[in-house]
C-alpha positions in Angstrom: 0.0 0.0 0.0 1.4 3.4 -1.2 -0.1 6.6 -1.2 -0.2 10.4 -2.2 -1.3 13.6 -1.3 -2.0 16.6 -4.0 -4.0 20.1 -4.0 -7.2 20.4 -4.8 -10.0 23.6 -4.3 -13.7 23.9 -4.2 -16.1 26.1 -6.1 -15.4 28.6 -3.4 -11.6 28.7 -3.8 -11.3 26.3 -0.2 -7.6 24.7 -0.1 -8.1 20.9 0.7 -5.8 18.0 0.4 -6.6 14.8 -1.5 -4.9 11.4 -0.4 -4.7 8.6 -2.6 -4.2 5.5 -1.0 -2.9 2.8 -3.8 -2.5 -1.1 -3.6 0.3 -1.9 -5.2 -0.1 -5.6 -5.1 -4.0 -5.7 -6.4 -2.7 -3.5 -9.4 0.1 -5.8 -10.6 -3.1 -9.1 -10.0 -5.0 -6.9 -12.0 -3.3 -5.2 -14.6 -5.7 -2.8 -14.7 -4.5 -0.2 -11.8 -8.6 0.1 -10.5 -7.2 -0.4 -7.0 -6.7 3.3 -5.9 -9.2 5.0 -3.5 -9.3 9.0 -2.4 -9.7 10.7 1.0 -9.8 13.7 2.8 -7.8 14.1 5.8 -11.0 14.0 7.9 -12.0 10.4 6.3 -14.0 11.2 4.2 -14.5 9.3 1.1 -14.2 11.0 -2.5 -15.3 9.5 -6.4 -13.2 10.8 -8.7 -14.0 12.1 -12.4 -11.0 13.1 -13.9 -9.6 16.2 -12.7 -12.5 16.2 -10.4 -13.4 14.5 -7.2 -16.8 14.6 -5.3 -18.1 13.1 -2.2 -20.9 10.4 -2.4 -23.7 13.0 -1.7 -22.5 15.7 -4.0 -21.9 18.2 -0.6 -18.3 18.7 -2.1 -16.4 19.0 -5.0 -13.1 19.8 -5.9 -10.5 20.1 -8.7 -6.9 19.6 -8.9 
């Protein structure tokens, strides 16, 4: 397990931090790289969409 932390800012110009947490091992079973998974540093869980990331209720969303 590996993982990353970039910039990213909401609609109203908000500094957050993104962490992608990466499983090294499932991607090399896999082939396909699917394994990675993004936070915030308070835990909660983000879907990404390209340059942007949302959380599962819409409350939030951010670009990098």
């Amino acid at each position: 397990m590996s993982f990353r932390q970039f910039p990213a800012t909401d609609a109203n110009g908000d500094d957050y931090v993104i962490i992608e947490f990466k499983d090294e091992q499932a991607d090399a079973a896999a082939g396909a790289g699917q394994s990675a998974r993004y936070e915030l540093a308070d835990g909660r869980r983000l879907i990404r969409d390209g340059r942007e990331f949302r959380t599962a209720g819409g409350e939030l969303t951010l670009v990098t």
